[in-house]
PyMOL Python script that loads the backbone (N, CA, C, O; Angstrom):
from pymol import cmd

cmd.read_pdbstr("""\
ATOM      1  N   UNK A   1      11.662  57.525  74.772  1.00  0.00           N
ATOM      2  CA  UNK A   1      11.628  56.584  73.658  1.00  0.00           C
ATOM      3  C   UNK A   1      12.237  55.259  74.106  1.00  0.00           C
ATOM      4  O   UNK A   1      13.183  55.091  74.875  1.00  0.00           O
ATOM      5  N   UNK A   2      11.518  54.379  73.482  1.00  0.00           N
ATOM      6  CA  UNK A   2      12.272  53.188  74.158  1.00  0.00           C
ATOM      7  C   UNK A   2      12.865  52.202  72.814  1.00  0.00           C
ATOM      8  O   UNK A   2      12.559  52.404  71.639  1.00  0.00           O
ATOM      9  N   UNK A   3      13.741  51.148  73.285  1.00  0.00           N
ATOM     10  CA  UNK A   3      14.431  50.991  72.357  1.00  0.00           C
ATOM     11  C   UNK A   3      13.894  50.323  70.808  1.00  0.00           C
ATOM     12  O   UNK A   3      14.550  50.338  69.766  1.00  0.00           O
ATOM     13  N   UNK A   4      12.485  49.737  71.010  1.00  0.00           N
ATOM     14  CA  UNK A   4      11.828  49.748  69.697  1.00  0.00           C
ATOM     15  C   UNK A   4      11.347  50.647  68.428  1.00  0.00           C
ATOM     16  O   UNK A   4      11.030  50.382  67.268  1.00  0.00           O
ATOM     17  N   UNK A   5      11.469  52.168  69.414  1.00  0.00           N
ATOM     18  CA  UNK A   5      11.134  53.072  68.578  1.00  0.00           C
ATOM     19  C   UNK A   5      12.356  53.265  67.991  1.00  0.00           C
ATOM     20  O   UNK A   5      12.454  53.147  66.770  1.00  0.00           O
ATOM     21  N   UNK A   6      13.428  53.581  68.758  1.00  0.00           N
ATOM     22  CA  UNK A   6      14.913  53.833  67.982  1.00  0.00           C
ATOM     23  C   UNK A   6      15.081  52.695  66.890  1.00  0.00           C
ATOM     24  O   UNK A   6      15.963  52.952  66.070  1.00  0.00           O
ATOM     25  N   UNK A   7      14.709  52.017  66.787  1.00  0.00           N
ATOM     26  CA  UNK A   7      15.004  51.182  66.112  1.00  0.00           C
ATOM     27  C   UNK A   7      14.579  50.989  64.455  1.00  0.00           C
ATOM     28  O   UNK A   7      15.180  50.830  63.392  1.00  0.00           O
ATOM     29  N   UNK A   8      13.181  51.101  64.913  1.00  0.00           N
ATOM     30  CA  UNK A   8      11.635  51.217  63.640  1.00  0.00           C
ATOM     31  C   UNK A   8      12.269  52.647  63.252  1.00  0.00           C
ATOM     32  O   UNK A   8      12.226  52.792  62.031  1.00  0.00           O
ATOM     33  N   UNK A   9      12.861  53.780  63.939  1.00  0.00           N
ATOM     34  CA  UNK A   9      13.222  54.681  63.419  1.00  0.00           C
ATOM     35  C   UNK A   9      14.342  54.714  62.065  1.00  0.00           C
ATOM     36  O   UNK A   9      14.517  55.282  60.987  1.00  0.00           O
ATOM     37  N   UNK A  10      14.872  53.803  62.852  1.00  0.00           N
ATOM     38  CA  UNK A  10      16.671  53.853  61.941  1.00  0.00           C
ATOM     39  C   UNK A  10      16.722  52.931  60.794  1.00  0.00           C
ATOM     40  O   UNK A  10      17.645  52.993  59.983  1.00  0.00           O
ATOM     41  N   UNK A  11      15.443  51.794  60.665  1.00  0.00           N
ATOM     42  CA  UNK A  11      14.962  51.261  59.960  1.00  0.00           C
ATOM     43  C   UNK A  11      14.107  52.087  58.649  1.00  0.00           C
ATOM     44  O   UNK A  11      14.275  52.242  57.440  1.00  0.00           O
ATOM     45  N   UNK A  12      13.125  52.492  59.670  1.00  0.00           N
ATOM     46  CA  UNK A  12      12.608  53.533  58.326  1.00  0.00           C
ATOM     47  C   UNK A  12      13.446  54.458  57.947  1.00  0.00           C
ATOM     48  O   UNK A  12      12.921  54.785  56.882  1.00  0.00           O
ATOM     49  N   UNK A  13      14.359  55.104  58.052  1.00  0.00           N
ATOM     50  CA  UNK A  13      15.188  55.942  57.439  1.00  0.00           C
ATOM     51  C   UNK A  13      16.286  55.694  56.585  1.00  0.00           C
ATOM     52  O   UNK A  13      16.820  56.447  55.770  1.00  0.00           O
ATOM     53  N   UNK A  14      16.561  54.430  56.918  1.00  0.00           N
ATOM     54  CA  UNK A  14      17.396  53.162  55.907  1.00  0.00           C
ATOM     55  C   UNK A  14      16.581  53.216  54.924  1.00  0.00           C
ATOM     56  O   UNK A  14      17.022  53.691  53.877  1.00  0.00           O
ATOM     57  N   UNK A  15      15.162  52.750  54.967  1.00  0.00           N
ATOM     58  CA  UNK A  15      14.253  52.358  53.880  1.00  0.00           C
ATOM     59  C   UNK A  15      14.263  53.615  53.050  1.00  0.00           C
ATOM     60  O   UNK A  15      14.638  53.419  51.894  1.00  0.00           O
ATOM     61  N   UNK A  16      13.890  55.076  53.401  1.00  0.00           N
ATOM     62  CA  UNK A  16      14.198  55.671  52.485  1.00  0.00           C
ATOM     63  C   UNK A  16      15.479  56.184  51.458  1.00  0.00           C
ATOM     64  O   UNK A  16      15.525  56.532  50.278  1.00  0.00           O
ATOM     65  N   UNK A  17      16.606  56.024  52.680  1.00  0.00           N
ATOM     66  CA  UNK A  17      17.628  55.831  51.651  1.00  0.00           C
ATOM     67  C   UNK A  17      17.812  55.141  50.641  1.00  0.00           C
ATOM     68  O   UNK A  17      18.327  55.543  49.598  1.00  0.00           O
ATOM     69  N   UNK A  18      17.437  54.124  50.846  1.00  0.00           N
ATOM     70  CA  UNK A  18      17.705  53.136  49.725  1.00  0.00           C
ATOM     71  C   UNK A  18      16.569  53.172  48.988  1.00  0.00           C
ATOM     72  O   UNK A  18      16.508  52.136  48.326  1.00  0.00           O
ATOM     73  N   UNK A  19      15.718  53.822  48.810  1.00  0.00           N
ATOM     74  CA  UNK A  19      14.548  54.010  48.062  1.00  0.00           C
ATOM     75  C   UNK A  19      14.672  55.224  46.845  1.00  0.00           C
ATOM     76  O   UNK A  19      14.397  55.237  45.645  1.00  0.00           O
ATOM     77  N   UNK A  20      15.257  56.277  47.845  1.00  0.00           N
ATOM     78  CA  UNK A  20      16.111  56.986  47.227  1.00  0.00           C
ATOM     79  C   UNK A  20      16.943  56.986  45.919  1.00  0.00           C
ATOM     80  O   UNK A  20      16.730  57.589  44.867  1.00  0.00           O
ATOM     81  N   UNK A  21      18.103  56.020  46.321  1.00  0.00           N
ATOM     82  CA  UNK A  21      19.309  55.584  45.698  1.00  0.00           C
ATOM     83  C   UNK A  21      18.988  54.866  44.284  1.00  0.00           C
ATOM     84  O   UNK A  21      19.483  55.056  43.173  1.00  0.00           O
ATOM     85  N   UNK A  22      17.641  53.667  44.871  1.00  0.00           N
ATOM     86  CA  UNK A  22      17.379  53.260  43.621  1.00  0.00           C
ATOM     87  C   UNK A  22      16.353  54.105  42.595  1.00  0.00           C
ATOM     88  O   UNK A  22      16.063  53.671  41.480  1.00  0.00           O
ATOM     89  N   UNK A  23      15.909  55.214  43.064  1.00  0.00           N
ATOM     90  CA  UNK A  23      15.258  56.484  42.101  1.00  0.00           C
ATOM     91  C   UNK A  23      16.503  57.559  41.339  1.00  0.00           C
ATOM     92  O   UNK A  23      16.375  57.998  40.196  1.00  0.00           O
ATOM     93  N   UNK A  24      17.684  57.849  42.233  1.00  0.00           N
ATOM     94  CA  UNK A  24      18.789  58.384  41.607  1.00  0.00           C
ATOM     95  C   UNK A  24      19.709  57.843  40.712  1.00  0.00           C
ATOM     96  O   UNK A  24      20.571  58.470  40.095  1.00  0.00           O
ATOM     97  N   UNK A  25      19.355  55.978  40.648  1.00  0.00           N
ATOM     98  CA  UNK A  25      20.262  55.169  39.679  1.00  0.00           C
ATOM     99  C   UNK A  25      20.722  55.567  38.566  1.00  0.00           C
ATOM    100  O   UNK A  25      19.825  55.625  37.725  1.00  0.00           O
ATOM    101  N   UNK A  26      21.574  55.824  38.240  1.00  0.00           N
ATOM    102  CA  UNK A  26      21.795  56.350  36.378  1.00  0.00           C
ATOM    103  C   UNK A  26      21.392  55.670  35.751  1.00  0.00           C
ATOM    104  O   UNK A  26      21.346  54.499  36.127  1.00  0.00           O
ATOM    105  N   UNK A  27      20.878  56.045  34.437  1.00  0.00           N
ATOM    106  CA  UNK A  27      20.496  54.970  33.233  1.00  0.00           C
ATOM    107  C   UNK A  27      21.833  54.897  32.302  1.00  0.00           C
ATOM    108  O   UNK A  27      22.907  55.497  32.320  1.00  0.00           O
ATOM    109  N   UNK A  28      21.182  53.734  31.362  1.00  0.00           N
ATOM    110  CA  UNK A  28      22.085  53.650  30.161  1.00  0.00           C
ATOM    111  C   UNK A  28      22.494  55.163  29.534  1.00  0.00           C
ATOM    112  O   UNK A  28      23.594  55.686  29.362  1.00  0.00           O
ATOM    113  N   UNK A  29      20.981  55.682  29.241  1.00  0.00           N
ATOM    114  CA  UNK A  29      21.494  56.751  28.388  1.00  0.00           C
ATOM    115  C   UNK A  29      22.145  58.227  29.234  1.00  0.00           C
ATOM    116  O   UNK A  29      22.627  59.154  28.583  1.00  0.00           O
ATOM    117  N   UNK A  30      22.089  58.240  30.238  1.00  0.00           N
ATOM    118  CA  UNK A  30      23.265  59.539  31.172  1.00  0.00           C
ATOM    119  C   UNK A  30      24.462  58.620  31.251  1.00  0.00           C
ATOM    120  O   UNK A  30      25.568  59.144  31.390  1.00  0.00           O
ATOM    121  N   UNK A  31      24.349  57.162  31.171  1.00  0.00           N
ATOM    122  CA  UNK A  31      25.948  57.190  31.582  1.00  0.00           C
ATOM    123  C   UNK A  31      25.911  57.246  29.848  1.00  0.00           C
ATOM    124  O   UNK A  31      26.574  58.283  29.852  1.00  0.00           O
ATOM    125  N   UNK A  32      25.758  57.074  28.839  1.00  0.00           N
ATOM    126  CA  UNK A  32      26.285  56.952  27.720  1.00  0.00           C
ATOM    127  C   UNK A  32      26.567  58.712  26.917  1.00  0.00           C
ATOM    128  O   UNK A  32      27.258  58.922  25.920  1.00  0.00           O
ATOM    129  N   UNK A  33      25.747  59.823  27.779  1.00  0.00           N
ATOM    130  CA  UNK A  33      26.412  61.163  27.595  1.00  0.00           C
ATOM    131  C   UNK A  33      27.405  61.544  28.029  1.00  0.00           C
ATOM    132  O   UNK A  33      28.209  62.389  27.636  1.00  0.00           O
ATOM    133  N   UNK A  34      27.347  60.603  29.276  1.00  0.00           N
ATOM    134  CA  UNK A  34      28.864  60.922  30.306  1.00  0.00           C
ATOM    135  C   UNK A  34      30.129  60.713  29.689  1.00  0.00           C
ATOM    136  O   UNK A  34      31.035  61.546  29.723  1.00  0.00           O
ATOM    137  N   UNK A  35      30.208  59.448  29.044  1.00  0.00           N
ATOM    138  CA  UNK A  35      31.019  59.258  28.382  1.00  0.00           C
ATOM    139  C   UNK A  35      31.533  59.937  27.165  1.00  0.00           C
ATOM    140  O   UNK A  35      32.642  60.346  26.820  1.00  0.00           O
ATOM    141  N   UNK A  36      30.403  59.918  26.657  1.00  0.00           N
ATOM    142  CA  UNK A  36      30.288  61.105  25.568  1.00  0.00           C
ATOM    143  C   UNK A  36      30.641  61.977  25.904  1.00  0.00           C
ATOM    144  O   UNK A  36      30.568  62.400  24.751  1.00  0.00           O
ATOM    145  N   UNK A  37      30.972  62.706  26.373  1.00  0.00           N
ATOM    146  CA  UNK A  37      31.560  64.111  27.058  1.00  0.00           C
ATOM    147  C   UNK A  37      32.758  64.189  27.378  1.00  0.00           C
ATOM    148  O   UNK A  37      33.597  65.059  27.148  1.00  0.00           O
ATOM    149  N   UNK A  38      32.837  62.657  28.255  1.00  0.00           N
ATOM    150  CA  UNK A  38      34.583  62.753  28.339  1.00  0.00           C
ATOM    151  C   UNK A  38      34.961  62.867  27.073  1.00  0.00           C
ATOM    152  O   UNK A  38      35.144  63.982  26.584  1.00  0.00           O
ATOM    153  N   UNK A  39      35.094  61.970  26.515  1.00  0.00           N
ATOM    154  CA  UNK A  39      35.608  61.630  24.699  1.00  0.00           C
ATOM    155  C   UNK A  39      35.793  63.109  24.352  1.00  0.00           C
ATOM    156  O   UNK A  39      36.932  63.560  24.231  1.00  0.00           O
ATOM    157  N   UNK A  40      34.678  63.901  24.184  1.00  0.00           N
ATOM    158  CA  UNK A  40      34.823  65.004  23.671  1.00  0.00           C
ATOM    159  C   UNK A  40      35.829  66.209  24.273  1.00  0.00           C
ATOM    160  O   UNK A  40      36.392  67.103  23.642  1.00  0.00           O
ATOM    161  N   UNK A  41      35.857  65.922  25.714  1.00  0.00           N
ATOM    162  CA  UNK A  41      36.671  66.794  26.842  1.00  0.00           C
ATOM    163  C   UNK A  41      38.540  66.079  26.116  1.00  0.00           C
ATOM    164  O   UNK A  41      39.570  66.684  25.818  1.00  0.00           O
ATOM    165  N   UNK A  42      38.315  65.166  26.101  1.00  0.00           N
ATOM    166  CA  UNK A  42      39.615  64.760  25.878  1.00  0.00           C
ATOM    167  C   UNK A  42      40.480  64.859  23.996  1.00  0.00           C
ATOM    168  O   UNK A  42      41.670  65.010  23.717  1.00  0.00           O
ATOM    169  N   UNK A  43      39.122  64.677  22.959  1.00  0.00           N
ATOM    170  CA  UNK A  43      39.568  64.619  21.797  1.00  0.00           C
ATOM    171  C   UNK A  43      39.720  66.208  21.167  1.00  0.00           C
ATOM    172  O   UNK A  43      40.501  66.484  20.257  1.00  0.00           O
ATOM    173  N   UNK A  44      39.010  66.979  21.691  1.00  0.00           N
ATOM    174  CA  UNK A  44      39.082  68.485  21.146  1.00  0.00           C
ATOM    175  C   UNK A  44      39.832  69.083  21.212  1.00  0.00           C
ATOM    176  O   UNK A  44      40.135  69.795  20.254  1.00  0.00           O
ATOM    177  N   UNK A  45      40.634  69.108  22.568  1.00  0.00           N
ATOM    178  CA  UNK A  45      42.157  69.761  22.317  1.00  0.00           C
ATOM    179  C   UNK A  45      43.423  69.127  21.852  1.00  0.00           C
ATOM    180  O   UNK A  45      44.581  69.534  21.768  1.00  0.00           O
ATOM    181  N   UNK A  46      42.973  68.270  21.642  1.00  0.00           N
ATOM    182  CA  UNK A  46      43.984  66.949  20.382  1.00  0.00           C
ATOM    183  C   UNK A  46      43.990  67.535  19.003  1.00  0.00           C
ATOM    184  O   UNK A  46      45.023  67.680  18.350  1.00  0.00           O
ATOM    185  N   UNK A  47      42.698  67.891  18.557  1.00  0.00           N
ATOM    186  CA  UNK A  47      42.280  68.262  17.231  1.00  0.00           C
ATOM    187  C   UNK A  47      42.844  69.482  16.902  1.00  0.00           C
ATOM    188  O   UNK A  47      43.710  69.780  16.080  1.00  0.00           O
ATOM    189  N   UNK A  48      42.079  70.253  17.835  1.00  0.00           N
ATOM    190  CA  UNK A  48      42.695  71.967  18.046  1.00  0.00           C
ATOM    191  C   UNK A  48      43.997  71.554  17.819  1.00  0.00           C
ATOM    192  O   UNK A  48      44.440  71.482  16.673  1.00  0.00           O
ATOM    193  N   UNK A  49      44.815  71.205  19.036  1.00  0.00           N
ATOM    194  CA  UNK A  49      46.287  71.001  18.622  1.00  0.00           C
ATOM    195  C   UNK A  49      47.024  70.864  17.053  1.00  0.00           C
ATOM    196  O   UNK A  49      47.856  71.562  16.472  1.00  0.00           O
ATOM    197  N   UNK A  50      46.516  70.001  16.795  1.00  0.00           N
ATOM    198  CA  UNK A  50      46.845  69.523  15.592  1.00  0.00           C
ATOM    199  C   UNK A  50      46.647  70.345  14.344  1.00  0.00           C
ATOM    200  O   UNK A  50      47.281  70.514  13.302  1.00  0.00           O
ATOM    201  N   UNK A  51      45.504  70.795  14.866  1.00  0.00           N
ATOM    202  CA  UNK A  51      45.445  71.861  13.377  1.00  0.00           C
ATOM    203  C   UNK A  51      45.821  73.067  13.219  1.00  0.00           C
ATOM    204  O   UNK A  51      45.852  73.748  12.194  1.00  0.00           O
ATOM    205  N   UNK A  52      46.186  73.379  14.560  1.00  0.00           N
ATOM    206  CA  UNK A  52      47.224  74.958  14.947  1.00  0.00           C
ATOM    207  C   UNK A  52      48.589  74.516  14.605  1.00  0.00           C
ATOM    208  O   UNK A  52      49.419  75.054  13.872  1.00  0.00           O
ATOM    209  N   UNK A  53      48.647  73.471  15.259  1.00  0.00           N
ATOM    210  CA  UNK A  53      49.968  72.981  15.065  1.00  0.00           C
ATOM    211  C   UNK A  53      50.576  73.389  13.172  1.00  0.00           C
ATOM    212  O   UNK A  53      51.470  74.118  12.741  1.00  0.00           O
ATOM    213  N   UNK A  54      49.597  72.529  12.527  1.00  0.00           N
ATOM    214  CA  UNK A  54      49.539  72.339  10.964  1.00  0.00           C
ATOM    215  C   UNK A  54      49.899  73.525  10.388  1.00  0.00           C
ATOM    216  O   UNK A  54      50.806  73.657   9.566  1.00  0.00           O
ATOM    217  N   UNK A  55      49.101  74.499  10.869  1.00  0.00           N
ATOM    218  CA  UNK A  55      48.547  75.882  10.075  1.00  0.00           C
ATOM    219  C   UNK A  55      50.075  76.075  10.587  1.00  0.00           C
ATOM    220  O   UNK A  55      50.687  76.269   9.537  1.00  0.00           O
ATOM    221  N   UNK A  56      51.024  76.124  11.666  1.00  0.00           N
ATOM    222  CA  UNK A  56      51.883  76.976  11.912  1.00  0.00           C
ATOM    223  C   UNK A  56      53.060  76.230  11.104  1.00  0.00           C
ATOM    224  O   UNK A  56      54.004  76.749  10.508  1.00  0.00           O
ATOM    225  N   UNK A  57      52.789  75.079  11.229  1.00  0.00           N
ATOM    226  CA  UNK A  57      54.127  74.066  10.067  1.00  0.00           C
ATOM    227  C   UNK A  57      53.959  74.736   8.931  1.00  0.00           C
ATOM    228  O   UNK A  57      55.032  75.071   8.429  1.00  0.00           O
ATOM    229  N   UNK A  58      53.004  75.059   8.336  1.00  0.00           N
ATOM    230  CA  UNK A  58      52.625  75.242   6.635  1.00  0.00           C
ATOM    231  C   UNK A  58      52.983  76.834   6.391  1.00  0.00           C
ATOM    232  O   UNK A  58      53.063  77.238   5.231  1.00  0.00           O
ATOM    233  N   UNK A  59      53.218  77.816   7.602  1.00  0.00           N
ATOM    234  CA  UNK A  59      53.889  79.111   7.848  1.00  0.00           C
ATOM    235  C   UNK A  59      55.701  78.851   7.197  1.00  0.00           C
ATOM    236  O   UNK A  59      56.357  79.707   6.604  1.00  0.00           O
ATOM    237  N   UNK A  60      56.172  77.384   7.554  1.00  0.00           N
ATOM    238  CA  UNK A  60      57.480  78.088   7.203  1.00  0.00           C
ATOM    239  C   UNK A  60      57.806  76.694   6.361  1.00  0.00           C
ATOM    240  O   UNK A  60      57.286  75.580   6.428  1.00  0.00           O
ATOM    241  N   UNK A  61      59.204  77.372   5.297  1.00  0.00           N
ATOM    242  CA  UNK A  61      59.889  76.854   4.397  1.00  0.00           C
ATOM    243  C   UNK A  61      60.283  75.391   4.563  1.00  0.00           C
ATOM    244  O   UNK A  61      60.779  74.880   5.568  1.00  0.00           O
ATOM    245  N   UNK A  62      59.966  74.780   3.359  1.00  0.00           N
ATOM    246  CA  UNK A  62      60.253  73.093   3.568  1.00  0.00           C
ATOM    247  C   UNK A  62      59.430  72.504   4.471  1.00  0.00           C
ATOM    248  O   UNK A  62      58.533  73.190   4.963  1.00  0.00           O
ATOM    249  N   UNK A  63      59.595  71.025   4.882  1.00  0.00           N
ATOM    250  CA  UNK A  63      59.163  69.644   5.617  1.00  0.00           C
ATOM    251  C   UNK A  63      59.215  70.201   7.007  1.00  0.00           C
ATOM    252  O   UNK A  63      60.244  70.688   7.475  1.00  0.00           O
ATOM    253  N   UNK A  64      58.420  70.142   7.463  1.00  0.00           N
ATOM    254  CA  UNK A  64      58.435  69.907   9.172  1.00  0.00           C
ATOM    255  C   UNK A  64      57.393  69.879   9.868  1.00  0.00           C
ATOM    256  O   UNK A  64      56.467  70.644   9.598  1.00  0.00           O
ATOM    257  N   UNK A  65      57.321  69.032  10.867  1.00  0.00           N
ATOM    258  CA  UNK A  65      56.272  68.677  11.478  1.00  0.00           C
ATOM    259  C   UNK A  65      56.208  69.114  13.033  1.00  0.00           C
ATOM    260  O   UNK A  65      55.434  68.745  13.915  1.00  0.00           O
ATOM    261  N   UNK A  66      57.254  69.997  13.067  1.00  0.00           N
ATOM    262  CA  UNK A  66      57.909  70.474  14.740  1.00  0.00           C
ATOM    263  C   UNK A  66      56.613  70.889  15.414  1.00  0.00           C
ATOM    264  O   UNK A  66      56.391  70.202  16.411  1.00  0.00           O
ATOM    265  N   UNK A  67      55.815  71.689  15.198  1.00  0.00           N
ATOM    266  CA  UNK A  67      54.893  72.352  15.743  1.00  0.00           C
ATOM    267  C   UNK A  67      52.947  71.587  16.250  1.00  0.00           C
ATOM    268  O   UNK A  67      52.086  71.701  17.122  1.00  0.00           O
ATOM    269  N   UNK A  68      53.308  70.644  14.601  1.00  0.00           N
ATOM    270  CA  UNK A  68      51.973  69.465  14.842  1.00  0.00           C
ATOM    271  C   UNK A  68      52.062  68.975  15.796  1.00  0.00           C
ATOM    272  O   UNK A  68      51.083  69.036  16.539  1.00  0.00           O
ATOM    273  N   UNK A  69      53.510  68.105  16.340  1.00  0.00           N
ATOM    274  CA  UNK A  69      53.327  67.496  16.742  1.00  0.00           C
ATOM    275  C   UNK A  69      53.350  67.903  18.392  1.00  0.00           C
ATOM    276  O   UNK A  69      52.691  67.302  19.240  1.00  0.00           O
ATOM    277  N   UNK A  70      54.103  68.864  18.621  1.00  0.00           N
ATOM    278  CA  UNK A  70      54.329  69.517  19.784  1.00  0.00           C
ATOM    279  C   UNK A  70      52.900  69.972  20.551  1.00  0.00           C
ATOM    280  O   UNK A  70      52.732  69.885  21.767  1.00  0.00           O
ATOM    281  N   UNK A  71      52.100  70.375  19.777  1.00  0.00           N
ATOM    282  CA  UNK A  71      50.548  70.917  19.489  1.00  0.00           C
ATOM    283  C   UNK A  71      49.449  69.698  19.970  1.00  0.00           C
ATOM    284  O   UNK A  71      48.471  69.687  20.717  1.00  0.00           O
ATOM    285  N   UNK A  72      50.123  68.712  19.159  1.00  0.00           N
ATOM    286  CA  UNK A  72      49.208  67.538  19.719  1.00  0.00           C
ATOM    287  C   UNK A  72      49.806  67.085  20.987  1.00  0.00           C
ATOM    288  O   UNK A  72      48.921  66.569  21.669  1.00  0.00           O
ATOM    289  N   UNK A  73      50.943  67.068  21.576  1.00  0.00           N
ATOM    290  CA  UNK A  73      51.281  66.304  23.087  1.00  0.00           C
ATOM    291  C   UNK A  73      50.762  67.308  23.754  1.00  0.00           C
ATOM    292  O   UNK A  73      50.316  66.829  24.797  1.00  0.00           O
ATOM    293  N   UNK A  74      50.500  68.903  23.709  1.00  0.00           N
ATOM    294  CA  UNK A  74      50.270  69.985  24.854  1.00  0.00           C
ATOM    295  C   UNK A  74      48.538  69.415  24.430  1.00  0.00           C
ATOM    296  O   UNK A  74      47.803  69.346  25.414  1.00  0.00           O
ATOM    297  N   UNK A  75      48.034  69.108  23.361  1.00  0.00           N
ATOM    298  CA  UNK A  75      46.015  69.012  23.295  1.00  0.00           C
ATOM    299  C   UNK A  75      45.867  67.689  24.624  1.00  0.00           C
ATOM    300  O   UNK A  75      44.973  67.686  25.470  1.00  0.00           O
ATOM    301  N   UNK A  76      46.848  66.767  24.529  1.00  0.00           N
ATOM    302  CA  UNK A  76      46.817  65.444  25.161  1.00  0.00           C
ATOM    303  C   UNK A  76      46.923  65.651  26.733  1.00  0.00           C
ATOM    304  O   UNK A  76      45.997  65.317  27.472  1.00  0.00           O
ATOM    305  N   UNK A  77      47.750  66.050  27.066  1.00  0.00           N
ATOM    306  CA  UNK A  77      47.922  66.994  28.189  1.00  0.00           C
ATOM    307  C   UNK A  77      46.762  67.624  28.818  1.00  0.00           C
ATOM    308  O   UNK A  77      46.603  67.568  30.037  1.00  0.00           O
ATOM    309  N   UNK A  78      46.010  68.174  28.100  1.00  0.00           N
ATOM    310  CA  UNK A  78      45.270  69.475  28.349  1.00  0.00           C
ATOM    311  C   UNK A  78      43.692  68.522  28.143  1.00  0.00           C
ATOM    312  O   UNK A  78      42.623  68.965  28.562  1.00  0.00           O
ATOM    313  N   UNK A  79      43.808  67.339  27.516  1.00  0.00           N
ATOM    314  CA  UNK A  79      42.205  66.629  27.508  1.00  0.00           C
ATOM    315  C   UNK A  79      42.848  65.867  28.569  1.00  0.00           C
ATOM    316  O   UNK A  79      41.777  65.331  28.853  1.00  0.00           O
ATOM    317  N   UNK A  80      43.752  65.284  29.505  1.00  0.00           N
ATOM    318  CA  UNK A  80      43.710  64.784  30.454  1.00  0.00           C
ATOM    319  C   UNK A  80      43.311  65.617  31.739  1.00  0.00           C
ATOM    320  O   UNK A  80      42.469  65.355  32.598  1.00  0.00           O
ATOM    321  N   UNK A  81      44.165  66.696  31.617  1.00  0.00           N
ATOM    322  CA  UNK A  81      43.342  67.772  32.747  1.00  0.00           C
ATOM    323  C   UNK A  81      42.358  67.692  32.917  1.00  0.00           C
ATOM    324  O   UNK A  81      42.022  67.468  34.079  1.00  0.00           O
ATOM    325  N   UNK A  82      41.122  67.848  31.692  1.00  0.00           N
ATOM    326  CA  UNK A  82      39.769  68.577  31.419  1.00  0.00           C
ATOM    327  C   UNK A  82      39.180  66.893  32.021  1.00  0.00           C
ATOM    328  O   UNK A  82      38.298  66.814  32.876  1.00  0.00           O
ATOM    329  N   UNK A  83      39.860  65.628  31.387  1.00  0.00           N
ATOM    330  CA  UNK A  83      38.793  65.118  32.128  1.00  0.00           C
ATOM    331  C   UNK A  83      39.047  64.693  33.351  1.00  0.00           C
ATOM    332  O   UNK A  83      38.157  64.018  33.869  1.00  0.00           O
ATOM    333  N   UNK A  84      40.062  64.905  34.000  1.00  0.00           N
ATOM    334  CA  UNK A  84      40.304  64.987  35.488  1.00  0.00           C
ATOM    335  C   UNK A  84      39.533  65.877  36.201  1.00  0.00           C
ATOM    336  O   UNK A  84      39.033  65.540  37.274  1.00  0.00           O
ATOM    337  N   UNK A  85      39.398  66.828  35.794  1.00  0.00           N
ATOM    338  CA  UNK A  85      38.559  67.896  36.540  1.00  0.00           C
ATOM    339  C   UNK A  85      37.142  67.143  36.309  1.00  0.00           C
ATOM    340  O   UNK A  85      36.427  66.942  37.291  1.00  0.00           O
ATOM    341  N   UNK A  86      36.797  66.792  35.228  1.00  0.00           N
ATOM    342  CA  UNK A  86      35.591  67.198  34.977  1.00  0.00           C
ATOM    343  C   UNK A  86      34.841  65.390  36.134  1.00  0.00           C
ATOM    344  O   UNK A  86      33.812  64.936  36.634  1.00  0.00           O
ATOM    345  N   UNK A  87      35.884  65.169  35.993  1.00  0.00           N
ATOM    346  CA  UNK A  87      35.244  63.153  36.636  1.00  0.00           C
ATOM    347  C   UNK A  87      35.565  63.894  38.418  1.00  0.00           C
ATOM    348  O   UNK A  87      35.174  63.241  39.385  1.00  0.00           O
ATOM    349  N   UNK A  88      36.050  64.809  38.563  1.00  0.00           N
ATOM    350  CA  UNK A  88      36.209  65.198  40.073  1.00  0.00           C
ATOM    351  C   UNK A  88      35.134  65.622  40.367  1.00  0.00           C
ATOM    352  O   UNK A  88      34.727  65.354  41.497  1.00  0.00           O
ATOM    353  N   UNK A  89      34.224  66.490  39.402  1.00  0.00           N
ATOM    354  CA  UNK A  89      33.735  67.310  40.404  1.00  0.00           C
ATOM    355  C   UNK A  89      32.315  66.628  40.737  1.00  0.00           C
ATOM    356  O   UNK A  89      31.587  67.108  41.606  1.00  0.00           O
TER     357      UNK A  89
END
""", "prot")
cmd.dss("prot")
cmd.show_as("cartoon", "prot")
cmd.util.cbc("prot")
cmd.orient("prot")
């Protein structure tokens, strides 16, 4: 092979990469599920929290909010995990 072919080679194989890349582009609407998903990865165990939390405040005598709120920092926690994992993989 001489050095024009190496060349036209590494050229055309560029060309399909990038031919590629611009066929794999994301659109508006996958990145706008993506997001959507985080939101949801992150707001659900906020909610959960909160309403376990509630149900277990409303278990005992008088004012207190010990458990809501404790409930909601471990959901916050736990939607940062989910979307750490989930933007890793």
């Amino acid at each position: 092979m001489n050095q024009y072919d190496k060349l036209r080679k590494k050229v055309e194989s560029q060309a399909r990469r990038m031919q590629q890349a611009e066929k794999d582009r994301p659109t508006l609407f996958s990145q706008t599920v993506f997001i959507g998903t985080l939101g949801l990865l992150f707001i659900l165990p906020v909610v959960l929290g909160a309403y376990f939390g509630l149900w277990l405040d409303s278990k005992v005598q008088g004012y207190c909010i010990q458990w809501t709120v404790s409930f909601i920092i471990i959901g916050v926690f736990i939607g940062a995990i989910n979307v750490y994992l989930f933007i890793r993989e």
